[in-house]
C-alpha positions as CSV (number, residue, x, y, z in Angstrom):
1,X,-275.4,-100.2,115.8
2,X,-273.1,-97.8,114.0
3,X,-270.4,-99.8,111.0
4,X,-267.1,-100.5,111.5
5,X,-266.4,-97.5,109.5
6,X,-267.9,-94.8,111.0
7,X,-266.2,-96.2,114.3
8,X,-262.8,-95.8,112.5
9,X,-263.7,-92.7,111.1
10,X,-264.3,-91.5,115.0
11,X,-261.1,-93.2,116.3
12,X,-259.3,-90.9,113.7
13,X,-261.4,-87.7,114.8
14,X,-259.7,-89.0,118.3
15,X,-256.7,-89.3,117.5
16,X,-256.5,-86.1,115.8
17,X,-256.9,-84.2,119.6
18,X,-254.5,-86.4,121.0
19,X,-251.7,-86.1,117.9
20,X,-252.6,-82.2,118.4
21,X,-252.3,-82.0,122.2
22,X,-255.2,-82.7,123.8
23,X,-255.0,-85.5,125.5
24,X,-258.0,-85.5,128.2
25,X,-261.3,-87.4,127.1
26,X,-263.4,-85.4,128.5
27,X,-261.7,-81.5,127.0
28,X,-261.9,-83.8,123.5
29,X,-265.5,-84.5,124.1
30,X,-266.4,-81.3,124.9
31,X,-264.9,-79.7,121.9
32,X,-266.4,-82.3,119.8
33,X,-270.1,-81.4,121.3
34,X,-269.6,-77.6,120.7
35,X,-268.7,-78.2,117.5
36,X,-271.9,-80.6,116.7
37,X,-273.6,-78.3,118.5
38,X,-272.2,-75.4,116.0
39,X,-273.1,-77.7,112.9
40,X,-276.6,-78.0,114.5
41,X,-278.0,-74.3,114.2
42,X,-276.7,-75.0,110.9
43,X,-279.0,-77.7,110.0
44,X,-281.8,-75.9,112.1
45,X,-281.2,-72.2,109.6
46,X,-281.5,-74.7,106.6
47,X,-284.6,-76.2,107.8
48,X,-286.6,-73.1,109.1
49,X,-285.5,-71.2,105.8
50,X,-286.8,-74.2,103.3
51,X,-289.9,-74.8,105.4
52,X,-289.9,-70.3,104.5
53,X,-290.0,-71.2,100.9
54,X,-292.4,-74.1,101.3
55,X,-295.0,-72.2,103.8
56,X,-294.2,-68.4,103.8
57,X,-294.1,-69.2,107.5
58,X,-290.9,-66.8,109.4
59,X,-288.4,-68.5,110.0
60,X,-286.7,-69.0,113.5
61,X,-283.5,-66.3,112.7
62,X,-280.7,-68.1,114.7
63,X,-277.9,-66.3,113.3
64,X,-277.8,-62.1,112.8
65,X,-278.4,-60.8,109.1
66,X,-276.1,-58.3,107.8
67,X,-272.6,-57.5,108.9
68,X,-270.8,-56.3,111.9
69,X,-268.9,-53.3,112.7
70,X,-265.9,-54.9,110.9
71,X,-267.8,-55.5,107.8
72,X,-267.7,-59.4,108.9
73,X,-270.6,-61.7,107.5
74,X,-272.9,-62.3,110.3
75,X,-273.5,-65.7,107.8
76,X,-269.6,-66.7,108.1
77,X,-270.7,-67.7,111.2
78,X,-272.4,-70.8,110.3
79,X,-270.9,-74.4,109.6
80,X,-271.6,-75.0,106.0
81,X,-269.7,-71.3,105.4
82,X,-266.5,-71.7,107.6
83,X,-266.2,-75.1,107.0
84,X,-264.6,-74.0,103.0
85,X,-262.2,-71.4,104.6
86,X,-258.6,-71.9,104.5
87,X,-257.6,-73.2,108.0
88,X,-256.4,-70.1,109.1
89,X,-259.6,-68.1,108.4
90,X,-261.5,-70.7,110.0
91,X,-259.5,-70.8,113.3
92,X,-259.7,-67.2,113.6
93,X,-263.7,-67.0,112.5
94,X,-264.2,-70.1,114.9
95,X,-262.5,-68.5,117.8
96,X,-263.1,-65.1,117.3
97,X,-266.2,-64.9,116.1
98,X,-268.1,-68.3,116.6
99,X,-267.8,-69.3,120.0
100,X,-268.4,-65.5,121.6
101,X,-271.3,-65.8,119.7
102,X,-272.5,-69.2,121.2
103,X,-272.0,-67.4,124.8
104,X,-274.4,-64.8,123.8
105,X,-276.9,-67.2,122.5
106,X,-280.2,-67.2,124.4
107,X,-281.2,-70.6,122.6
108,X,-282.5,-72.0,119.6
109,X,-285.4,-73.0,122.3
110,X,-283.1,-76.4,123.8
111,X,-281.6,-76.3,127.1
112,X,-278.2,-77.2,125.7
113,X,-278.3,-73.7,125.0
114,X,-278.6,-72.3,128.7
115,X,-274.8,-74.0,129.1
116,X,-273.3,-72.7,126.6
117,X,-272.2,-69.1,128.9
118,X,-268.7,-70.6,129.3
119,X,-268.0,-72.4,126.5
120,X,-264.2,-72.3,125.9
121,X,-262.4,-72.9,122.9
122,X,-259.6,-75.1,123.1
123,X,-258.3,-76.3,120.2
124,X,-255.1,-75.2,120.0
125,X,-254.1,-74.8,115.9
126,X,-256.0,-74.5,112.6
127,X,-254.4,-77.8,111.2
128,X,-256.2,-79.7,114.0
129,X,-259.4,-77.4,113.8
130,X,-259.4,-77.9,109.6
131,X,-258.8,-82.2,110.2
132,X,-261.6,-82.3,112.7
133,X,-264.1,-79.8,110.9
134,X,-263.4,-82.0,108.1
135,X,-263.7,-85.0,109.8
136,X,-267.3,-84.1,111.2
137,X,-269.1,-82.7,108.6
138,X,-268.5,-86.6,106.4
139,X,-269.9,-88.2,109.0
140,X,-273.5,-88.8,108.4
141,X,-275.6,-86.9,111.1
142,X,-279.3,-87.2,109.6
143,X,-280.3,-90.7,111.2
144,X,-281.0,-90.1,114.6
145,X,-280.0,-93.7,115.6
146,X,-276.7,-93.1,113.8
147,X,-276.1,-89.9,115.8
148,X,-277.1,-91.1,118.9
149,X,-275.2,-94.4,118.3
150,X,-271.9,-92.0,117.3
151,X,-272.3,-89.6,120.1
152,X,-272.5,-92.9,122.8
153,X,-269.5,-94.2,121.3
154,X,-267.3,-91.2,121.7
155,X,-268.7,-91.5,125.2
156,X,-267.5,-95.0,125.6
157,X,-264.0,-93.4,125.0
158,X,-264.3,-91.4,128.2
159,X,-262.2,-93.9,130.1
160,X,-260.7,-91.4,133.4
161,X,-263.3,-91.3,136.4
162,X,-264.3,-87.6,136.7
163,X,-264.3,-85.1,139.8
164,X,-266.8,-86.2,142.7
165,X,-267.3,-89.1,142.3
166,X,-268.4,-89.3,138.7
167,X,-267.9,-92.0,136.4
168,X,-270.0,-93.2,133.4
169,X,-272.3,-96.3,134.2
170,X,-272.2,-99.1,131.6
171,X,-274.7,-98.9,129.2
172,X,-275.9,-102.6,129.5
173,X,-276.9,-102.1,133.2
174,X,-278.8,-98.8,132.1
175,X,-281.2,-100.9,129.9
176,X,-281.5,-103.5,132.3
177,X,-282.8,-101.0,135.0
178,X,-284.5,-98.9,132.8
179,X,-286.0,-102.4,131.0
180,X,-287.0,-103.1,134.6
181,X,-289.0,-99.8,135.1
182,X,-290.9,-100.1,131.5
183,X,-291.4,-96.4,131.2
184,X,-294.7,-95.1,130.1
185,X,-295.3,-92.0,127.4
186,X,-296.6,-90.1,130.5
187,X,-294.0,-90.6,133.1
188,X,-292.1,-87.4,134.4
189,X,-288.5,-89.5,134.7
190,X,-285.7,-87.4,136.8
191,X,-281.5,-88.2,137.2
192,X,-280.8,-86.0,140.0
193,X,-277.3,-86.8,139.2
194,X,-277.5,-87.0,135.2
195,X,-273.8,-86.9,134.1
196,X,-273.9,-87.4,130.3
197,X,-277.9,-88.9,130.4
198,X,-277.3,-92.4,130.2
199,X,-280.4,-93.0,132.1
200,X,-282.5,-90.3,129.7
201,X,-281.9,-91.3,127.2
202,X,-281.9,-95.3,127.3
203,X,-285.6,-94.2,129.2
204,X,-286.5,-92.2,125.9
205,X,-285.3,-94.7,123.4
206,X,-287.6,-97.2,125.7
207,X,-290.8,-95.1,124.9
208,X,-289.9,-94.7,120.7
209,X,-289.5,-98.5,120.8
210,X,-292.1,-99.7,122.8
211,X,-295.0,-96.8,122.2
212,X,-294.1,-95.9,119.1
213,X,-297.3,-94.5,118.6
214,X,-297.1,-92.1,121.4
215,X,-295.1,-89.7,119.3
216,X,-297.9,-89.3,116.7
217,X,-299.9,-87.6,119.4
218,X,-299.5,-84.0,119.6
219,X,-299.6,-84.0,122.9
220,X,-298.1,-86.9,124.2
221,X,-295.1,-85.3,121.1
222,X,-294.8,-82.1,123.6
223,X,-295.1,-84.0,126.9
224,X,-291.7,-86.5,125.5
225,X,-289.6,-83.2,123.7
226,X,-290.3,-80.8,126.9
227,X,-291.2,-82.1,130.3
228,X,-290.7,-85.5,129.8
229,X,-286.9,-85.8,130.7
230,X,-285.0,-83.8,133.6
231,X,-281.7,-84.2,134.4
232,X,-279.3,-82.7,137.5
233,X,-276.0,-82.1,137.7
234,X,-273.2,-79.2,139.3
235,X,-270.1,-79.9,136.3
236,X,-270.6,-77.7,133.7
237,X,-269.1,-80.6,131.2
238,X,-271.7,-82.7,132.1
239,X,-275.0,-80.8,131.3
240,X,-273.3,-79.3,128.0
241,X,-272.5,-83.7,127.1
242,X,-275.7,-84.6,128.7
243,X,-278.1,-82.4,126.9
244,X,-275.7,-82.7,123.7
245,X,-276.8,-86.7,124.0
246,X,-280.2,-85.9,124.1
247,X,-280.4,-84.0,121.7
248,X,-278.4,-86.1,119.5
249,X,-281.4,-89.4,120.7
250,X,-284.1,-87.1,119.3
251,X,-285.1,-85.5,122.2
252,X,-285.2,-81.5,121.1
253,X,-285.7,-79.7,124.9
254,X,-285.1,-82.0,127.7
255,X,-284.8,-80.4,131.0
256,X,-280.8,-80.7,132.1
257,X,-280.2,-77.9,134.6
258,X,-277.3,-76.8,137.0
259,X,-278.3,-77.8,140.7
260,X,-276.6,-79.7,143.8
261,X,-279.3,-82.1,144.1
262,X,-278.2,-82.2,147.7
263,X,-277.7,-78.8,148.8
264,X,-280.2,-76.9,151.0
265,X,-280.9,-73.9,148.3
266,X,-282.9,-76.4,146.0
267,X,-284.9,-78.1,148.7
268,X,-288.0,-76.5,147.4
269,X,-288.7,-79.3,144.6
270,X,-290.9,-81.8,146.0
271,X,-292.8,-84.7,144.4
272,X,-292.8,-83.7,141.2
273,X,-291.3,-87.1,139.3
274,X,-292.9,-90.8,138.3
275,X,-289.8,-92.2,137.7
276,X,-286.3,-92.0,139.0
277,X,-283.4,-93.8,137.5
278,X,-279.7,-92.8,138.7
279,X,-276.5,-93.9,139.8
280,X,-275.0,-91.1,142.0
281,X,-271.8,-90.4,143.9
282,X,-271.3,-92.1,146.5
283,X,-268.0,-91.6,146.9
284,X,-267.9,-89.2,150.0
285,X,-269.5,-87.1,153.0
286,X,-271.1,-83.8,153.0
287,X,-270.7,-80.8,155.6
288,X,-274.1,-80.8,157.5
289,X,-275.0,-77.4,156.8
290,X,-274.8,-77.1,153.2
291,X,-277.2,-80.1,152.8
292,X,-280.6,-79.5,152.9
293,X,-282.7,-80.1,155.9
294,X,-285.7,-81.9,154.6
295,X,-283.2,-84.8,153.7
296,X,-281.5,-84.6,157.1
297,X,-285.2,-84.7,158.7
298,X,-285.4,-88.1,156.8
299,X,-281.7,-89.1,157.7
300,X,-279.6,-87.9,159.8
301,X,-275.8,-88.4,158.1
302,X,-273.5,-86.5,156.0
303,X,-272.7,-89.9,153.6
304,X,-274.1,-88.9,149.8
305,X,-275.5,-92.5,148.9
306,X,-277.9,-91.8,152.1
307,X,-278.4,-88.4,151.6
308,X,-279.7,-89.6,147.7
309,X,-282.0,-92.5,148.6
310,X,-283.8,-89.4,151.1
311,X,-283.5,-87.3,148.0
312,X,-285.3,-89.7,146.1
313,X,-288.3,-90.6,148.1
314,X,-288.7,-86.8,148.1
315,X,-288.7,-86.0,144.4
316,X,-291.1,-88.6,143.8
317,X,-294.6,-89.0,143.4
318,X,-296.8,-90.9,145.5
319,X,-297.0,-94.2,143.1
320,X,-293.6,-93.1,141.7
321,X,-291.0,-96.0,141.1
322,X,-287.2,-95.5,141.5
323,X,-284.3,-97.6,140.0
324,X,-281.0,-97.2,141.6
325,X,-277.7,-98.1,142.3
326,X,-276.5,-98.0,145.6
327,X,-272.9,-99.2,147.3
328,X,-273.8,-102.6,149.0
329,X,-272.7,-100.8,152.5
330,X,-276.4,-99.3,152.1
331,X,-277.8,-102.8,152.5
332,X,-276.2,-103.7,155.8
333,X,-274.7,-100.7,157.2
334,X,-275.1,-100.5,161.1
335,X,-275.3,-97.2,161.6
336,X,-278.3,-95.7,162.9
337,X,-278.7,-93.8,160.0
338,X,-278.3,-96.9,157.4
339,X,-281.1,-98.9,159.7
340,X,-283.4,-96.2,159.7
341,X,-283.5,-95.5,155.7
342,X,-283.3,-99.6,155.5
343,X,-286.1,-99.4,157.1
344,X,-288.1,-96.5,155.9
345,X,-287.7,-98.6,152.0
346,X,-289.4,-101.7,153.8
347,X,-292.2,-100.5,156.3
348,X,-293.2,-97.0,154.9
349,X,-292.4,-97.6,151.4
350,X,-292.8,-100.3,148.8
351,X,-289.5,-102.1,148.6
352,X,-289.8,-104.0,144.9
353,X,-286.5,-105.7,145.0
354,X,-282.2,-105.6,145.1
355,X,-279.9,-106.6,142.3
356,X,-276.8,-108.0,143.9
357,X,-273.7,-106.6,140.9
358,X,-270.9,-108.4,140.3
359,X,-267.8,-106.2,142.1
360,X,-266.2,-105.8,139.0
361,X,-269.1,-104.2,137.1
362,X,-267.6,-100.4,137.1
363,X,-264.0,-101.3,136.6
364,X,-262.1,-99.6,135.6
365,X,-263.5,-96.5,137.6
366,X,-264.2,-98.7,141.0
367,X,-264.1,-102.4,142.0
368,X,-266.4,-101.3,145.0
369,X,-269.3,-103.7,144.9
370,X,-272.9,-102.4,144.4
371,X,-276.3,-103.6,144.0
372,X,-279.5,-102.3,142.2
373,X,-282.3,-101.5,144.8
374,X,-286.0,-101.2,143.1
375,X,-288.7,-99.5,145.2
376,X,-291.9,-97.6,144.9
377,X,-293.4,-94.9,146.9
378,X,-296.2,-95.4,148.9
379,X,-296.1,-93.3,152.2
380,X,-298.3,-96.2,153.0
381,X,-295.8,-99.4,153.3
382,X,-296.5,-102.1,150.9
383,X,-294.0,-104.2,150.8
384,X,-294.8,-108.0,151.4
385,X,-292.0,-109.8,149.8
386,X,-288.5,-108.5,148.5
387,X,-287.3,-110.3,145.1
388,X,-283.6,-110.8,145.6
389,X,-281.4,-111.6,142.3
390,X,-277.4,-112.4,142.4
391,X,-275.9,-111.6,138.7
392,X,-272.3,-113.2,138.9
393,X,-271.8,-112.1,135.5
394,X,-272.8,-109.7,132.8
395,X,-271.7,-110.1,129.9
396,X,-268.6,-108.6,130.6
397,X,-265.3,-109.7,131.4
398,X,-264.8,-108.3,135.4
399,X,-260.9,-107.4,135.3
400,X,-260.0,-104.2,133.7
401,X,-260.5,-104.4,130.9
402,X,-263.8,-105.5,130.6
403,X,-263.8,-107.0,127.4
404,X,-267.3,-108.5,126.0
405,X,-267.8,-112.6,126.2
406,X,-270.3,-112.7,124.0
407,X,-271.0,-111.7,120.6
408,X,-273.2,-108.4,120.3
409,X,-276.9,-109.9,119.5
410,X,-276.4,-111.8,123.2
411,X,-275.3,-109.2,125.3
412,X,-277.2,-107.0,127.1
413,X,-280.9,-107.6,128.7
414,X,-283.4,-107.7,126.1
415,X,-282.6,-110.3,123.5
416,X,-284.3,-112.0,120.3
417,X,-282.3,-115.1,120.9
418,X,-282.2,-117.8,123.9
419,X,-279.2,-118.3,125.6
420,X,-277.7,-121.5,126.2
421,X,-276.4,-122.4,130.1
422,X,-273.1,-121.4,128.9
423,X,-274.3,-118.4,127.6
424,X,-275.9,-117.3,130.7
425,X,-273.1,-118.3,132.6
426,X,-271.7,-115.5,131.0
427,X,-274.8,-112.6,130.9
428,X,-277.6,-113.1,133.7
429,X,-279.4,-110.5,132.5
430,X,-281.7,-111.4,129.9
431,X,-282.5,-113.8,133.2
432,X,-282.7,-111.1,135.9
433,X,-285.1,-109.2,133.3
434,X,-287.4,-112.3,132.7
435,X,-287.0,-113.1,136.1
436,X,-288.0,-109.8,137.6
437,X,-291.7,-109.8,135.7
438,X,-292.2,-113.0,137.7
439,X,-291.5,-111.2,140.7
440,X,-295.4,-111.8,142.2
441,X,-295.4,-115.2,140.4
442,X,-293.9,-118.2,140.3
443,X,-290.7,-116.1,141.7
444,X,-292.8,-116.5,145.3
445,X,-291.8,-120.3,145.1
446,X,-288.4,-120.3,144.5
447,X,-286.1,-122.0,146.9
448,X,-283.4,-119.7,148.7
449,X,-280.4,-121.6,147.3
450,X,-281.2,-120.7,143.5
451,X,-280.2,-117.4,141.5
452,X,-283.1,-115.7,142.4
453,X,-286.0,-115.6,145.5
454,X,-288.5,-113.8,147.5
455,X,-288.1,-113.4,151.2
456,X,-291.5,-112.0,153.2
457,X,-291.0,-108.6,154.9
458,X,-291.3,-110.2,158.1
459,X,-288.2,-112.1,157.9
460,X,-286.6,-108.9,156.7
461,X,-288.0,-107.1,159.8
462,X,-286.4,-109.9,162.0
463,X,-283.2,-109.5,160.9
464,X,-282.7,-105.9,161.9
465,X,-283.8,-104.6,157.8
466,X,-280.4,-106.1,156.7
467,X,-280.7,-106.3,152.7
468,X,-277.8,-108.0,151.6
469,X,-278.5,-111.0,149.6
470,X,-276.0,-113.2,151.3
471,X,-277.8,-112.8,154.8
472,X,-280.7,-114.7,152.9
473,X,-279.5,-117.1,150.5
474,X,-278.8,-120.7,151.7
475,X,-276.2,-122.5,150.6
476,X,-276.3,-126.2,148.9
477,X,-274.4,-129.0,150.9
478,X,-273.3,-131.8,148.9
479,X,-274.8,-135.1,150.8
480,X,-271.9,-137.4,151.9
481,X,-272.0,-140.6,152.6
482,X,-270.6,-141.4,156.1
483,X,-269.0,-145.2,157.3
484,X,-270.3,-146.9,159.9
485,X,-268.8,-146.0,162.8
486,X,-267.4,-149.6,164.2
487,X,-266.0,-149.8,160.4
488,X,-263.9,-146.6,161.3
489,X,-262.5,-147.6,164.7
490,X,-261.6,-150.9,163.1
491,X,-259.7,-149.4,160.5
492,X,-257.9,-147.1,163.4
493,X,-257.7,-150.1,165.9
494,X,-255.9,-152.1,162.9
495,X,-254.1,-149.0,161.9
496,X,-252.6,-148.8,165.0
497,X,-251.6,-152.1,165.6
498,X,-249.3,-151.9,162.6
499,X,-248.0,-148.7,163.7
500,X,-246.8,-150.9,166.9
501,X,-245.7,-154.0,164.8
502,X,-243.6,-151.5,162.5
503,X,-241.8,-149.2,165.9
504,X,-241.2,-152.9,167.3
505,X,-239.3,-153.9,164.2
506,X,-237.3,-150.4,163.9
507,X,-236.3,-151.6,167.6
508,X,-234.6,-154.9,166.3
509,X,-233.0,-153.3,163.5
510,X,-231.6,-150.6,165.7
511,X,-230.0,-153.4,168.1
């Protein structure tokens, strides 16, 4: 958890781009990252040079010794030189000399690097360049949980939906999925639609807490900083903020790449992941033949959220698990295409469960409603009950806003404190996570009227691989206790009589 301070101290870094003219999140985020980025082969020259003095090992040479043709410091170029220069000479060194410098750069061995071909400069004055600059470099950067805590927050501040279909998942319902998968030090864990590495990175902060010893193996050290982590995405933003997030959570090389996860020209990749956790577009349709053919082999359709569920069973391993959201049109769609992945997840594959959202869980990007499906794949079936959980709320108020209920230490999933009924009332998913490792347990016996139940794949079967949660759960009826019937056609036989007595008497009266 970052202070109160540093949180003001970003809300003036903000505030700074939009007093200076820039007023969309994600250009202000983006300048922000080059510029941490920047600050970083700073840190990394200081490091390699006093490990030089230390070991007489060579250093990594990130930036050129000498001068240029100008007779311009090759060593201007780095953060803790510029930084001093009047604002002025820092504008023109940063946009001059700096960031046609980065686009050359081959790497200081991350893939952040790879994206940095089109990096664009867009501040748009030295007074705004000098306040930020200035800004950054007093924030403390060495903690990783600090940085990675900063760098969420400015995400959090990212509050437009982005171009297809993009829009940043809350970070609560990250670590409950990712909670729910328990990844392992040796999992190969894939977003095929990464956007800033929510998923990736909750997944590697996962591992550090719960196998902490797994980076003291030198080994298992490589396997988590280089092929641990990939990460897909076609916006050019995204995998410079995505790998920038990684980066920023410790993790030095993760594998964020360009690609349309969807598109035929990368339908080579083929079971190569353990885990898959993602939320992707599904806001739209795709022309058939741009999308690959080993996807429309599995489904025929041009809708994405099919097209990704295919995509998934593909990428993964036999064994793998997946984690994903879905619109909850996936779970009873009646088109043959919806029926036939429906029931690929059920008989071929291992369906584990569905997480029925509340509809107001990604306002204010969408109020469409969505659900969590949890399956593992087999090419062998598997599935003998479904676990079925209905969160009605998260923590979260569900207008808008979205403002929390709940103070921080009882909101999201994993909790050191108990919550009262009235606290859960208001968060379900410490439950749902509890509830979830029960799944082959005591969860078998639960009646279909509660928050959670099982329901055998044959009952599934019978009604046609419909998913939804509601097509399953059986609602309470209060008991009522009924008159005797004689009682009640007394009452109306005595009823009526008076009715009589009281038209007779509106007679007289009339007379």
């Amino acid at each position: 958890m970052i202070t109160g301070e540093l949180k003001s101290r970003i809300d003036r870094i903000w505030d700074a781009f939009w007093s200076g003219g820039i007023s969309n999140p994600l250009e202000v985020i983006e300048q922000i990252t080059y510029l941490l980025f920047i600050k970083r082969l700073d840190e990394i020259y200081n490091r390699e040079h006093n490990r030089f003095e230390r070991t007489g090992r060579k250093p990594q040479e990130i930036f050129p010794e000498g001068s240029d043709e100008q007779g311009r410091k090759y060593d201007d170029l780095r953060w803790s030189k510029f930084k001093d220069f009047a604002p002025a000479e820092m504008f023109e060194t940063v946009r001059d000399r700096v960031f046609p410098f980065l686009r050359t750069l081959g790497g200081d061995g991350s893939t952040y690097s790879q994206h940095m071909h089109d990096a664009r400069f867009t501040i748009p004055n030295p007074a705004l360049l000098d306040r930020v600059v200035d800004m950054l470099d007093t924030i403390p950067m060495e903690d990783r949980d600090t940085k990675g805590d900063l760098y969420e927050y400015m995400l959090g501040k990212i509050a437009t939906a982005g171009h297809n279909g993009q829009f940043r998942t809350s970070r609560h319902i990250i670590q409950l999925m990712v909670a729910m998968m328990a990844p392992e030090p040796g999992d190969v864990i894939c977003d095929p639609a990464c956007g800033t590495a929510g998923f990736l990175v909750e997944a590697g902060e996962y591992v550090r807490k719960h196998h902490p010893g797994a980076l003291h193996n030198t080994k298992q050290r490589e396997h988590f900083h280089g092929e641990m982590f990939h990460g897909f995405d076609f916006d050019g933003t995204m995998l410079r903020i995505g790998s920038m997030n990684m980066l920023l959570h410790g993790v030095e090389n993760a594998k964020i790449r360009y690609r349309d996860s969807l598109a035929e020209s990368v339908s080579g990749e083929a079971e190569q992941y353990s885990l898959i956790l993602a939320n992707p577009p599904f806001a739209g349709s795709l022309d058939f033949e741009s999308t690959s053919k080993d996807l429309q082999r599995v489904v025929k359709t041009k809708k994405t959220e099919l097209l990704f569920l295919a995509l998934f069973l593909r990428l993964l391993k036999t064994g793998g698990r997946a984690a994903v959201i879905v619109p909850e049109g996936v779970l009873f769609g009646s088109s043959k295409a919806h029926k036939e992945l429906r029931r690929i997840l059920v008989e071929d594959q291992k369906l584990d469960g569905v997480v029925k959202l509340p509809s107001g869980t990604f306002k204010p990007y969408s109020g469409v409603s969505t659900a969590i499906l949890l399956f593992t794949k087999t090419d062998s079936g598997g599935t003998d009950n479904v676990w079925f959980y209905e969160v009605t709320a998260d923590g979260w108020s569900l207008d808008d806003k979205r403002t929390p209920l709940l103070p921080d230490d009882k909101l999201g999933p994993a909790l050191k404190v108990a919550l009262t009924a009235d606290e859960h009332a208001k968060n379900n998913l410490p439950d749902a996570l509890a509830r979830w490792s029960r799944r082959d347990g005591d969860e078998l016996k639960r009646a279909r009227t509660e928050q959670s139940f099982c329901v055998p794949k044959s009952d599934i079967a019978d009604q046609g691989y419909d998913l939804s949660l509601n097509r399953y759960k059986e609602v309470v009826h209060e008991e009522v206790e009924h008159r005797p019937p004689l009682e009640i056609i007394a009452d109306l036989e005595r009823l009526e009589s008076e009715i009589q007595q009281g038209m007779a008497e509106l007679k007289a009266m009339l007379k």
